[in-house]
C-alpha positions in Angstrom: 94.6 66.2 81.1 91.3 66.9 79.9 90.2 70.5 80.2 86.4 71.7 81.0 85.0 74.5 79.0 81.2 74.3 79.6 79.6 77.5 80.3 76.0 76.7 81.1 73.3 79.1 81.3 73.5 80.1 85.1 77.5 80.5 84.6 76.6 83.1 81.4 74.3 84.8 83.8 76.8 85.1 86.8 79.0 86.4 84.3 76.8 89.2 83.4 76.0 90.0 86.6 79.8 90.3 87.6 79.8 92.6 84.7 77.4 94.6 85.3 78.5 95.0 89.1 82.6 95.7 87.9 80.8 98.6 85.7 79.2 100.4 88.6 82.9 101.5 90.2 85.4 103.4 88.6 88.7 101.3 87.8 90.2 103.6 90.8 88.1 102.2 93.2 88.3 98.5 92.4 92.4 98.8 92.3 92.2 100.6 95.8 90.0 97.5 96.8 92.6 94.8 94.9 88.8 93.6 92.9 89.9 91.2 89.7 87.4 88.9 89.1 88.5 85.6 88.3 87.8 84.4 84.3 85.7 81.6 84.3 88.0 79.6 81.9 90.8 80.2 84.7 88.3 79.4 87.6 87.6 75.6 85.6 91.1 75.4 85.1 92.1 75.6 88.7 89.1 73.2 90.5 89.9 70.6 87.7 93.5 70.4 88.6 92.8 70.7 92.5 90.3 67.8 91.6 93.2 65.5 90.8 94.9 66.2 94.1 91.4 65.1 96.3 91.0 61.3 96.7 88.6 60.1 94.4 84.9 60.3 95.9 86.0 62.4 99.1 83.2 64.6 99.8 83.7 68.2 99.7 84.2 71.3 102.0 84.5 73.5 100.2 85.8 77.4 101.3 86.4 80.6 99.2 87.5 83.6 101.7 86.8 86.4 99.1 84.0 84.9 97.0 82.9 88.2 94.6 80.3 86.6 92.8 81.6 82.8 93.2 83.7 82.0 89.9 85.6 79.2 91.6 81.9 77.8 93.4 80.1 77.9 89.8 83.7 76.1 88.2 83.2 73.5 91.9 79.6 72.5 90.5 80.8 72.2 87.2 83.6 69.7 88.3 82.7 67.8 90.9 79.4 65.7 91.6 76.3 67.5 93.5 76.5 64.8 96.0 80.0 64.9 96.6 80.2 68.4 97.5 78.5 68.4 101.2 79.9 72.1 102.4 80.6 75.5 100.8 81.1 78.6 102.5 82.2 81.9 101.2 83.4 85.3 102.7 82.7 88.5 100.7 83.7 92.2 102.8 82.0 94.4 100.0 78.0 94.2 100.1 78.5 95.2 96.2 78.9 92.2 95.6 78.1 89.9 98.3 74.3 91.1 98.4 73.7 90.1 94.6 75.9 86.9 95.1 73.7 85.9 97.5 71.0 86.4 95.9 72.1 84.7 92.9 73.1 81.9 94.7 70.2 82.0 97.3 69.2 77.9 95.5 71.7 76.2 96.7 73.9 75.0 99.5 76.9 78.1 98.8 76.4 79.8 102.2 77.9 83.6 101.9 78.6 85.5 104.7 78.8 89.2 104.8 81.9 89.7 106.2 85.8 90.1 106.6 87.7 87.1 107.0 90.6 88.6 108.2 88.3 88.9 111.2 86.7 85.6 111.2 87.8 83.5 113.6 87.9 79.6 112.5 84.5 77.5 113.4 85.2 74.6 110.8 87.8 73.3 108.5 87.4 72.8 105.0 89.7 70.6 102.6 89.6 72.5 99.5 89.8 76.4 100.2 89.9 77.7 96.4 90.5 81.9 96.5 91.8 85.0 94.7 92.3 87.1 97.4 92.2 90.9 96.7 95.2 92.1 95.6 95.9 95.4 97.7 99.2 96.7 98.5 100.4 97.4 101.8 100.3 101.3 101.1 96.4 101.2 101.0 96.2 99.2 104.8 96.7 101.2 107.8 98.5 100.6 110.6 96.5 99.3 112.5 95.5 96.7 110.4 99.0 95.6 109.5 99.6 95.3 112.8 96.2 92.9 113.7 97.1 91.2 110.2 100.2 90.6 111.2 99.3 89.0 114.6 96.8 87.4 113.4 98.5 85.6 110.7 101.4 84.9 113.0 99.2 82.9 115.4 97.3 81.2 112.5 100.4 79.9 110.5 103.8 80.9 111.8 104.0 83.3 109.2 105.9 86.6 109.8 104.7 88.8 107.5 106.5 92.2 106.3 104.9 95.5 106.7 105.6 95.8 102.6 103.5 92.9 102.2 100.4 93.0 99.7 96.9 91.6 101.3 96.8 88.5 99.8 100.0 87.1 101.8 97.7 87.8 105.0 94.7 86.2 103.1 97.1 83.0 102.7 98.4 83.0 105.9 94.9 83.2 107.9 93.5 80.5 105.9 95.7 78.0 107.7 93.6 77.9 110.2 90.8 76.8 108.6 92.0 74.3 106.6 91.2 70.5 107.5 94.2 68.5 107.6 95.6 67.1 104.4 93.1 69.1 102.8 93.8 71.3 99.9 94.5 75.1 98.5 94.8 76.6 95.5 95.5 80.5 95.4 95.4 83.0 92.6 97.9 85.0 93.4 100.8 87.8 92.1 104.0 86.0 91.6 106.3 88.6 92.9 106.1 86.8 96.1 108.8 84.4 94.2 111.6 87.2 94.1 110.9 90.5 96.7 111.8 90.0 99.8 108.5 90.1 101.8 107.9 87.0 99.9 110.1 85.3 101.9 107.9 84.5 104.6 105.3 83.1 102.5 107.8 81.0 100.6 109.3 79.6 104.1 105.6 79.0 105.0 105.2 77.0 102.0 108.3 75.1 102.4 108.2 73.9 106.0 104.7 74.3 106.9 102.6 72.6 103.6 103.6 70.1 101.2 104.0 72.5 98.1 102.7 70.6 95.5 103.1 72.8 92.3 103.6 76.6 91.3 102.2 77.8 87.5 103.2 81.3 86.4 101.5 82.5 83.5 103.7 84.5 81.0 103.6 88.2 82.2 102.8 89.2 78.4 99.2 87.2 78.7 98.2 89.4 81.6 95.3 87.3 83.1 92.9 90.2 84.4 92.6 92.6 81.5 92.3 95.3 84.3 95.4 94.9 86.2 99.0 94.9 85.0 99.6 92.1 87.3 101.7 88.8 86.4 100.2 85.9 88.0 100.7 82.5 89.2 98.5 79.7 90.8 99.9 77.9 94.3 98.6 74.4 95.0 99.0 72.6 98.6 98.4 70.5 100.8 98.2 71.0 104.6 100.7 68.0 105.7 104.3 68.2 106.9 106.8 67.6 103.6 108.4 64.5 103.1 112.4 65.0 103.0 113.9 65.4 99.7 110.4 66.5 98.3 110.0 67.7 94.3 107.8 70.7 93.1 106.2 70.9 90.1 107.1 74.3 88.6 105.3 75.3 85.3 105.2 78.7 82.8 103.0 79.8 80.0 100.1 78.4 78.6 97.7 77.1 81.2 97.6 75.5 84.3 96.7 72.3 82.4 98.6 73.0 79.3 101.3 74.6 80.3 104.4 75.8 77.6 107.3 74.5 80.2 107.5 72.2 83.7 110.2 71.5 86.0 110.3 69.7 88.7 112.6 71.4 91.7 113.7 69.7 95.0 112.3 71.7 98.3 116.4 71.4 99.3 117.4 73.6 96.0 114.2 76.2 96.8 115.1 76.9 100.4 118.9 78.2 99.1 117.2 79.9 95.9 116.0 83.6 95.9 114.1 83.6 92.5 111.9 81.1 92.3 110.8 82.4 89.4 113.8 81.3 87.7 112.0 77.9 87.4 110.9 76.1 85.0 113.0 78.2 82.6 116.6 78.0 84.1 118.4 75.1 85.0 119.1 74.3 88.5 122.5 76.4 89.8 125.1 75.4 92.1 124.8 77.1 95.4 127.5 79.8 94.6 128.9 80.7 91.2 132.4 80.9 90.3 131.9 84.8 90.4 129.3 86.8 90.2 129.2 90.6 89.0 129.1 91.7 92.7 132.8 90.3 92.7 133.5 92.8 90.2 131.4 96.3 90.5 129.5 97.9 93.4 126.2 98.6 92.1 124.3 101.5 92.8 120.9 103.1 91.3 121.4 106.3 89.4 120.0 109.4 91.1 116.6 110.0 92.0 116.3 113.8 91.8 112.9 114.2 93.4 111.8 116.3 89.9 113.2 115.6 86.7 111.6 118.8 85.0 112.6 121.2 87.5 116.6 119.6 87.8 117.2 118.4 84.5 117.7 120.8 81.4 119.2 121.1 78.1 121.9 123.6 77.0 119.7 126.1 75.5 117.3 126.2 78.4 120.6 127.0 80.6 121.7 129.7 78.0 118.2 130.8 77.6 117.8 131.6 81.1 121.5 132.8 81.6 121.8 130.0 84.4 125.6 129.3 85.2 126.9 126.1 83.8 129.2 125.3 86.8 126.4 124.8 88.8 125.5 121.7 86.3 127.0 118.4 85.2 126.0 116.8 82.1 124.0 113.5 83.1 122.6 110.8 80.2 119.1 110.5 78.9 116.6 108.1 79.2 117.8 104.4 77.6 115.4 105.6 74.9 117.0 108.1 73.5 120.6 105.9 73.6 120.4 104.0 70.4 124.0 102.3 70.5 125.1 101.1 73.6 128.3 102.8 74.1 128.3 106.9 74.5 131.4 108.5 73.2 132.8 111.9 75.0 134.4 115.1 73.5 137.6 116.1 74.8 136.4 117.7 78.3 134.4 114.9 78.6 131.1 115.7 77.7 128.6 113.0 75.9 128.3 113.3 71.9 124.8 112.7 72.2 121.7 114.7 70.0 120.3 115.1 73.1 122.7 116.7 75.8 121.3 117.1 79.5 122.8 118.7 82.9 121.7 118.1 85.9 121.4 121.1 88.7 123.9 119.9 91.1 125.8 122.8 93.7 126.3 122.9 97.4 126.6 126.8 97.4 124.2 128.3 100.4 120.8 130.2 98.4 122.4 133.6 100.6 125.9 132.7 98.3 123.8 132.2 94.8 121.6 135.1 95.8 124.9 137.4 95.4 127.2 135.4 92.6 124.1 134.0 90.5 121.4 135.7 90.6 119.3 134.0 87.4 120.5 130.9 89.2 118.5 132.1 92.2 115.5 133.0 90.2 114.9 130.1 89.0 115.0 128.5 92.9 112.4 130.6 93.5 110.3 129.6 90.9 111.0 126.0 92.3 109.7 126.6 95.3 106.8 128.7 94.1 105.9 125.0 92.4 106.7 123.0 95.9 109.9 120.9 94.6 111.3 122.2 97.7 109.0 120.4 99.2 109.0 117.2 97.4 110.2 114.1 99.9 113.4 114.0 98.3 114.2 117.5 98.2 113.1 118.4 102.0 115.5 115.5 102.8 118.3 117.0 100.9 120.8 120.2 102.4 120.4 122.3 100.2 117.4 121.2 99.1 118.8 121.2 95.1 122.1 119.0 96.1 121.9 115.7 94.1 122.8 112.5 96.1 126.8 111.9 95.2 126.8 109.5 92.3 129.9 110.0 90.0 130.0 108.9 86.3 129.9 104.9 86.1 131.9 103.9 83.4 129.1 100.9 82.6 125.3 101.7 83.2 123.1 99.0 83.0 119.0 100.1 82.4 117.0 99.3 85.0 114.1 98.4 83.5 112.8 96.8 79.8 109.9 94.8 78.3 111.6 91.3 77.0 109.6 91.5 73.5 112.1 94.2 72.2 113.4 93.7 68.5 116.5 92.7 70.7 115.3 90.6 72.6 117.2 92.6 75.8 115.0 93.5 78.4 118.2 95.0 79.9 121.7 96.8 77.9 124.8 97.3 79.3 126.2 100.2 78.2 130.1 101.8 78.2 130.0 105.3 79.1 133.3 106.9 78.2 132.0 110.8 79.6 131.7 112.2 82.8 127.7 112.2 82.3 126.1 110.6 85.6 122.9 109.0 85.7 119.4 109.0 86.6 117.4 106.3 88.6 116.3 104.6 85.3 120.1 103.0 85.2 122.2 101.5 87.2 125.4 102.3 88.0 128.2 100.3 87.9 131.7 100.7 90.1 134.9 98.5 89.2 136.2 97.5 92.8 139.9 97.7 93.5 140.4 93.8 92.0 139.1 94.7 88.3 140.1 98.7 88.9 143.6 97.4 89.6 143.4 95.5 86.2 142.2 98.4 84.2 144.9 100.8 85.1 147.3 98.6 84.3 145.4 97.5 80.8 142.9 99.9 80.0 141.6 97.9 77.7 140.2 95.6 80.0 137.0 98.0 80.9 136.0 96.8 77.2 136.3 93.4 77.1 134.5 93.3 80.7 132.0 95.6 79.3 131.4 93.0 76.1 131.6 89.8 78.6 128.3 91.5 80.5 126.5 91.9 77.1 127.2 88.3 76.2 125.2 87.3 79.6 122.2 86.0 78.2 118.7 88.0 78.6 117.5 84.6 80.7 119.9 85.0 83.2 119.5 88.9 83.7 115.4 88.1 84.0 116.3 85.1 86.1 117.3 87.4 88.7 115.3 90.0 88.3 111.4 90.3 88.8 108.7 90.9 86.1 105.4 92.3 86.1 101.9 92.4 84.1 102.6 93.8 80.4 105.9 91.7 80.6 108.1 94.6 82.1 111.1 93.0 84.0 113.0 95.3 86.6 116.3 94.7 87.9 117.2 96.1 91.4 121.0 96.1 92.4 121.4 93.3 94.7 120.0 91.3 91.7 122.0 92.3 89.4 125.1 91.4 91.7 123.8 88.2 91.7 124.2 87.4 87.9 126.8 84.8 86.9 129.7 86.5 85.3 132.5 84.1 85.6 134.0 84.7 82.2 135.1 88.4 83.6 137.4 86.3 85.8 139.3 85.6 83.0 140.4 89.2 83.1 142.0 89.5 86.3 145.4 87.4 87.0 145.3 85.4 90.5 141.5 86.3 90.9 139.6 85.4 94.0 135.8 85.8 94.9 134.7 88.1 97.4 133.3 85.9 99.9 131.3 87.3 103.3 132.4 85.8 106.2 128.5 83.8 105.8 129.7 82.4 102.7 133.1 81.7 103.6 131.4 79.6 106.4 129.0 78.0 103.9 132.0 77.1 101.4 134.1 75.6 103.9 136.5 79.0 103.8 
């Protein structure tokens, strides 16, 4: 496909002017507001692949719901005929912007109005609506607007949207209205919507409401908005019912035109498939593994102590301030400061680690510590004279120093990792042979009573599980999991229980899936 990459004069000078207008708010401000301009070379890139989904000499109604200073109009000029495009209307909430875009574009035929379009109701349909919607998580909208969004969007598209839902999933939604049928969108959007699960709704939207027509996701190490760590992808569609049996184009990396990898995926294989982000990287998968690692641990995330620098200390600092070590228990450090992946113990079980940390873990009333420990009790005061007491976690704890119960996991997984490592391993398993627990950074990771049963008859088996999950390939770990801008990849529990790990079967004489009674139905059980 050919790729357009003039920039004429008038383009240079919108460019400036977005520029100039970007530099007149702090970087605060725009994030609160979800403001990422769109890059002109991404803006061409979109309206010349939309172009090929419009029937040739269609004329043009055109609609941008959050227009900033109108990258994707200025790439619609620069792509399509003068004459062909016969309507373009544009919404811009911030004056900001909207009163110099108007201005700029005060020439033509790009009509911008003033206002919110989550507010607007539909007078017209377009059939090409082009937008990047502000990107502004749910924590920045009040209740009272979720709640209109929500209705709102309901009515417009079907779509059910969480409360945990980010702005633009509302954006998306609304726009149905307004959209002539068999016309076509395009949004610029976060991919997370692929894997967390208030992206559900949007991806059932997209299934059985749209013909889906194809999903690019840019690599999350070429972060598309040099001001927000954000990975992206572009969503193409048209407003039609899908045929049966219908086949998505899925592409990663590179461009929207040029892109590094393509897939096409059946709309039968996306409705049973959590990550769509898997795709185009990872083959297709049968509906259920032969086992998964939720057949063989209960995962749990370590512990979130509400205030690592208040709960977490070294030896000296205990001996230092004469603080009783049975109120303690030693807990790892940071993946960064593991170098090997397995953690050897002493004889009473404590880590033989440079850097050894305890975590302040007791039950004992402050009236009891008050009389046995009084040093201990000093320094809960000085807690609460710094408001960890206070803290969400801690106020929700009895006492208010008590750690959640989370014993030592004899494998830890990290929870989070960049995939350009010197590894290559976003994510390590690691064999933890003390009685250290863990913070939130790891996961934790239980054998249930099929593989515990195994170990205490063969203790060797803990190992050779242990070096099965390090063979699992990074892919499949990331697969699950869900990336952002920067190219950090998180795993949460529940997706890490959903990694293949079949060859840990091997393991466990006479061994048998855990199935839910759901899946037993599903698999003819």
């Amino acid at each position: 496909m050919t790729m357009i990459r003039i920039v004429n004069g008038f383009e240079q000078g919108r460019i400036k002017l977005q520029t100039e207008l970007d530099a007149k708010k702090t970087q605060a401000e725009r994030n609160r507001l979800g403001q990422f301009a769109t890059p002109t070379a991404l803006a061409l890139d979109i309206l010349t692949y939309a172009a090929t989904l419009i029937p040739e000499g269609e004329n043009i109604r055109f609609l941008d719901p959050a227009v900033g200073t109108g990258s994707f109009f200025s790439a619609l000029r620069q792509v399509f005929p003068e004459e062909q495009i016969t309507e373009a209307h544009g919404f811009e909430i911030d004056p900001h912007y909207g009163e110099p875009a108007s201005h700029l574009w005060r020439n033509s035929d790009f009509t911008i109005k003033l206002s919110d379009f989550t507010t607007e109701k539909p007078e017209r349909h377009f059939n090409l609506i082009i937008c990047n919607p502000p990107y502004v998580r749910h924590h920045h909208l009040n209740n009272n607007d979720k709640s209109r969004l929500q209705n709102y969007t309901s009515h417009a598209s079907g779509m059910n949207i969480s409360g945990l839902a980010g702005l633009y999933c509302y954006f998306l939604g609304l726009s149905h209205a307004w959209m002539a049928d068999g016309g076509i969108a395009g949004w610029l959007i976060p991919s997370e919507f692929m894997d967390v699960n208030y992206g559900k709704a949007v991806k059932r939207y997209l299934l059985e409401k749209v013909t889906l027509l194809k999903i690019h996701r840019f690599d999350p190490d070429d972060v598309q908005f040099a001001d927000a760590l954000v990975s992206s992808a572009i969503v193409l569609f048209k407003k039609e019912i899908p045929p049966v049996h219908h086949n998505v184009i899925f592409s990663f990396g590179g461009t929207l035109l040029d892109p590094q990898k393509i897939r096409e995926v059946s709309t039968d294989v996306l409705a049973d498939e959590g990550k769509w982000s898997r795709f185009p990287q990872s083959e297709i998968r049968p509906k259920r593994s032969n086992a998964l690692i939720s057949d063989f641990f209960d995962i749990r995330r370590g512990i979130a102590t509400g205030d690592n620098d208040f709960f977490i200390l070294n030896l000296k600092e205990i001996i230092a301030r004469n603080l009783p070590l049975v109120a303690f228990r030693p807990i790892l450090p940071s993946p960064r400061y593991l170098t090997d992946c397995e953690v050897s113990a002493d004889t009473n079980g404590l880590p033989l680690l440079d850097r050894q940390l305890y975590l302040l873990d007791t039950k004992l009333p402050e009236e009891r510590i008050r009389e046995s420990y009084p040093a201990l009790f000093a320094y809960l005061q000085e807690g609460k004279q710094r408001k960890v007491h206070e803290r969400y976690l801690s106020c929700h704890r009895s006492p208010w120093y008590a750690q959640e119960n989370r014993p030592p996991a004899p494998i830890v997984c990290t929870y989070l990792g960049r995939s350009n490592t010197k590894s290559g391993r976003p994510f390590r398993f690691i064999l933890n042979n003390s009685s250290a627990t863990v913070a939130n950074v790891y996961l934790a990771m239980y054998p249930k009573p099929q593989l515990a049963k195994a170990i205490e008859q063969d203790a060797t088996i803990l190992r050779h599980a242990w070096e099965m999950l390090n063979r699992i390939t990074p892919e499949q770990l990331m697969g699950e999991g869900r990336v952002y801008g920067g190219g950090l990849h998180k795993l949460e529990p529940g997706e890490l229980a959903n990694v293949d790990a079949s060859e840990i079967a091997d393991l466990i004489p006479d061994f048998q899936p855990i199935l839910s009674g759901q899946q037993l139905a599903l698999f003819g059980g």
